[in-house]
C-alpha positions in Angstrom: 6.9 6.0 5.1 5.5 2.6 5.8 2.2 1.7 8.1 3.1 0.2 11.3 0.3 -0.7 13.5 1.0 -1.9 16.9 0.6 -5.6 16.4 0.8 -6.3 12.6 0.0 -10.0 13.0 -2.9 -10.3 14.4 -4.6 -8.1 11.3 -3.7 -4.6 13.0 -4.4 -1.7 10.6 -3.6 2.1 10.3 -6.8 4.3 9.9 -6.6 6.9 7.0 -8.7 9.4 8.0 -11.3 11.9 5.6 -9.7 15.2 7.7 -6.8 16.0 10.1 -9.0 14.6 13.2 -9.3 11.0 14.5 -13.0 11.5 14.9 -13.6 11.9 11.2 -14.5 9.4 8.8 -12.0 6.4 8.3 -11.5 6.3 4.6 -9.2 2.8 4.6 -7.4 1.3 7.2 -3.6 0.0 5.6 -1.8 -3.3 6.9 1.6 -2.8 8.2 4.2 -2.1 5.5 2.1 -0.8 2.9 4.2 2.0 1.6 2.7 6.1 2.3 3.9 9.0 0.9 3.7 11.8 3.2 2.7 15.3 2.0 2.3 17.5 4.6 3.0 17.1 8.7 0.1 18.8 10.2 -0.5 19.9 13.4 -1.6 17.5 16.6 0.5 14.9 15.2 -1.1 14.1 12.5 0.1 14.1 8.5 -1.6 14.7 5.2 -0.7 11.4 3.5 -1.5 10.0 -0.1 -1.6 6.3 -0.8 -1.1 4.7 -4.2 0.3 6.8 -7.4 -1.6 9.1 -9.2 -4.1 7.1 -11.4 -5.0 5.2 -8.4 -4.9 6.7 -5.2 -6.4 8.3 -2.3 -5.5 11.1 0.1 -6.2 11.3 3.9 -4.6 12.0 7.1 -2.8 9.4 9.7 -1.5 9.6 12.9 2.0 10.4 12.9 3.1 7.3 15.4 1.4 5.1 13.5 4.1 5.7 10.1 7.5 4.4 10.5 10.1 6.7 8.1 12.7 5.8 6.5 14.7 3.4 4.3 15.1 1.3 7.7 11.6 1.3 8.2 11.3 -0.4 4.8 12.8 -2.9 5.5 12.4 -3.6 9.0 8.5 -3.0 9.2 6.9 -6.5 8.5 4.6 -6.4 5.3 1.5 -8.0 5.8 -1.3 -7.9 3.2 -4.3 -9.8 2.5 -4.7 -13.1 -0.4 -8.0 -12.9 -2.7 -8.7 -14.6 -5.8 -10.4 -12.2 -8.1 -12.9 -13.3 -10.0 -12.8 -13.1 -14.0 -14.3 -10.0 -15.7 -13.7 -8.3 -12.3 -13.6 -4.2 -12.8 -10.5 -2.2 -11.2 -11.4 1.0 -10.4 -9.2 4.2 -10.4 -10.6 5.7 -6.7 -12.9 3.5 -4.1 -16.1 4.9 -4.8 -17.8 2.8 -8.1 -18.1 6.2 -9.8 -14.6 7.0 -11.0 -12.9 5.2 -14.2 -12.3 1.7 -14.6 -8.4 1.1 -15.0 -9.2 -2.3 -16.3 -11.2 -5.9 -16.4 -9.4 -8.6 -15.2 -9.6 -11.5 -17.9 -9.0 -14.6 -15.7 -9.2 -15.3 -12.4 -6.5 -13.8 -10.5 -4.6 -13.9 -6.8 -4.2 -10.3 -5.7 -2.6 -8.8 -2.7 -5.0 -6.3 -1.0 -3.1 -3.8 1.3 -5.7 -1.8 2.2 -10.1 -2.3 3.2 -12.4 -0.1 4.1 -15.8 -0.7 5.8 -17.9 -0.2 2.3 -16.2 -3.5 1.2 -13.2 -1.9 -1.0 -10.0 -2.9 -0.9 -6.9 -1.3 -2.5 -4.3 -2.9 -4.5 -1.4 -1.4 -3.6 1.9 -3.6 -5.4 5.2 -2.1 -3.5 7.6 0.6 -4.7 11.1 -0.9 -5.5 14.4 1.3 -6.2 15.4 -0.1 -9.9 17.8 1.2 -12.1 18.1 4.7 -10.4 14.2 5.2 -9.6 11.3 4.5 -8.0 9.2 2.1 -9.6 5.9 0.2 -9.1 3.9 -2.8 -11.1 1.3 -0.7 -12.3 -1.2 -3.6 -13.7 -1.6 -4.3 -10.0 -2.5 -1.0 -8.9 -6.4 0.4 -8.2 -8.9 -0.4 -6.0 -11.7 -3.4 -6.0 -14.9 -4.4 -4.7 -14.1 -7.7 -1.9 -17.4 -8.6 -3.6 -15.1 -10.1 -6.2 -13.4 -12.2 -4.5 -12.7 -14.7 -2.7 -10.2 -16.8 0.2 -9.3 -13.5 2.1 -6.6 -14.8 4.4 -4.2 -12.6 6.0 -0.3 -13.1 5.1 3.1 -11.8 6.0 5.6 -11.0 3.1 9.0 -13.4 3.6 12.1 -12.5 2.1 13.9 -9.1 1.5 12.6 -6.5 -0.4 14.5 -4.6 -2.8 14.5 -1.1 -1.4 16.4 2.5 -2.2 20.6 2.0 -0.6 20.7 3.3 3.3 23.8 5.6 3.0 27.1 3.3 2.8 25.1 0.8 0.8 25.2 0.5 -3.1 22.6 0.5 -5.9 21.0 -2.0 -7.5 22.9 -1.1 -10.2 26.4 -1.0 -8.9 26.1 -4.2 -7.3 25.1 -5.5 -10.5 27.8 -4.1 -12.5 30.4 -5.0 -9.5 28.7 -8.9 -10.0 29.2 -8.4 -13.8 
């Protein structure tokens, strides 16, 4: 599934919330096309969601209406995210809470592409998911969560250009196309 938030554009966000109830703590809000897996459809319309891989993620519920599903949505959903330059020795963090491991120190100063803040000043680098050579993969140096501290420039941005995402049905691979090219 992919975040869709009413009006992407103007900075819109979907709310991941700490339990299955829209009164409960907001743990990060995501910008529209940052990619969710769903793990559970609960009841009142809501789902029990993770967001990032395993290393570098964190769990939560979302409204249901606010996900759009589907290899369509992928691609269709506009993905917005938000510019920083990170700042050198900057930590990465494995969960948004200063406590959990540091993946790794950045060396130089960086641009990053946050897809996710929350309200404690953390925001989660979340690179996409692309369908390559028969799986899903990700660019996991870009992956973790930072302090906005760190940064600077935050400016709001849309992605142009296609994404490379799994084949709708009728469509073929990556691979095939690359071998039919060949």
């Amino acid at each position: 599934a992919v975040a869709a938030p009413k009006n992407p554009e103007s900075g819109n966000s979907v709310p991941l919330y700490e339990k299955p109830d829209e009164n409960s703590a907001v743990l990060m809000r995501y910008y529209s096309g940052a990619q969710i897996e769903v793990l559970r459809i609960e009841a009142g319309g809501m789902v029990w969601v993770q967001c990032g891989e395993k290393g570098a993620s964190i769990m939560g519920y979302m409204r249901m209406d606010d996900l759009r599903y589907g290899v369509q949505a992928m691609r269709e959903v506009p993905r917005c995210f938000k510019c920083y330059t990170l700042k050198p020795a900057s930590d990465v963090y494995a969960y948004c809470d200063g406590l959990s491991g540091v993946i790794r120190q950045t060396e130089e100063t960086v641009q990053i592409e946050v897809y996710g803040e929350n309200d404690e000043g953390w925001g989660h680098l979340l690179p996409p998911v692309v369908w390559q050579t028969g799986a899903w993969i990700r660019n996991t140096p870009d992956r973790g969560f930072i302090r906005l501290d760190a940064c600077t420039d935050g400016r709001m941005a849309v992605q142009e250009g296609e994404r490379l995402v799994i084949p709708a049905e009728g469509e073929m691979t990556y691979e095939a196309a690359r071998m039919r090219a060949i």
